[in-house]
C-alpha positions in Angstrom: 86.0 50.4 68.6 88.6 47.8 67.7 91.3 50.8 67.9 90.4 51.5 71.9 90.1 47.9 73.1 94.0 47.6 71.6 94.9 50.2 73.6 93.8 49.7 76.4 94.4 45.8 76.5 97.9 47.0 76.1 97.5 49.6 79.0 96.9 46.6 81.6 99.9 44.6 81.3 101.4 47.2 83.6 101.0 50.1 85.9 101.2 53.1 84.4 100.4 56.7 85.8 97.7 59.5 83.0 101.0 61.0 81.5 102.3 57.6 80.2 98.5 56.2 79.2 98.2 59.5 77.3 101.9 59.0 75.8 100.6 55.3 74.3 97.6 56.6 73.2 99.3 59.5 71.8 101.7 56.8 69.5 98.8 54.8 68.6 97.1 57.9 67.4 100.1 58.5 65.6 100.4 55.3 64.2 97.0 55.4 62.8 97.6 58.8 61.3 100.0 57.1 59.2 98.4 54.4 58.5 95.8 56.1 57.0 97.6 59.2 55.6 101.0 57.6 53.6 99.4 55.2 51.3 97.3 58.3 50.3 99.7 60.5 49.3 99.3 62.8 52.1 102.6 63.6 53.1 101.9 66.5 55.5 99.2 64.0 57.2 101.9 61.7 57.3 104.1 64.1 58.5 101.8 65.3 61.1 100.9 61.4 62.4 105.0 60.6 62.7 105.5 63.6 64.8 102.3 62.4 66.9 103.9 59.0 67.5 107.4 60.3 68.1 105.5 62.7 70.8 104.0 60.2 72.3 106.8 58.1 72.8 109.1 61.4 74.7 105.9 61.7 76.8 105.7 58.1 78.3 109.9 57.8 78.4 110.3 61.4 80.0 106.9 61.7 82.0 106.1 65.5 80.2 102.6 65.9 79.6 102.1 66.6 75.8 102.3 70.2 75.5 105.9 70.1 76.7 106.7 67.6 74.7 105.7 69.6 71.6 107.2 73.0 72.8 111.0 71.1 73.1 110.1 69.6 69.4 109.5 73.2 68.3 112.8 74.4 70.5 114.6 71.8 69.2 113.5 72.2 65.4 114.3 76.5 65.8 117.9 75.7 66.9 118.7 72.8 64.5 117.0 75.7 61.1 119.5 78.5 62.9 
């Protein structure tokens, strides 16, 4: 409960449009990800919640909804492996 009201109290100091509201609530969930995975030991949790948070923040910069924002990650991860 505490999580959302953050969020959103965040959400009204300005205008935003759904694909940057989604991008913040994508870093948040991110950042809790992490929060709760690292000091745990789970480093693909971790992993996962760092990647989240990273999405999220290409996604309110670049105005992409989410699923593009993950298929550049993976484009970009395939080239850099190559």
């Amino acid at each position: 409960m505490q999580f959302t009201i953050r969020i959103w109290s965040k959400l009204s100091i300005k205008h935003m449009n759904n694909i940057e509201i989604k991008g913040e609530i994508n870093q948040a969930e991110g950042r809790q990800e992490q929060k709760e995975a690292c000091p745990n030991g789970d480093r693909l949790k971790c992993i996962e919640g760092k990647e989240k948070e990273l999405a999220g923040h290409l996604q309110k910069e670049f105005g992409k909804d989410e699923e593009n924002i993950l298929d550049a990650m993976d484009e970009a991860e395939e080239e850099e492996e190559d």
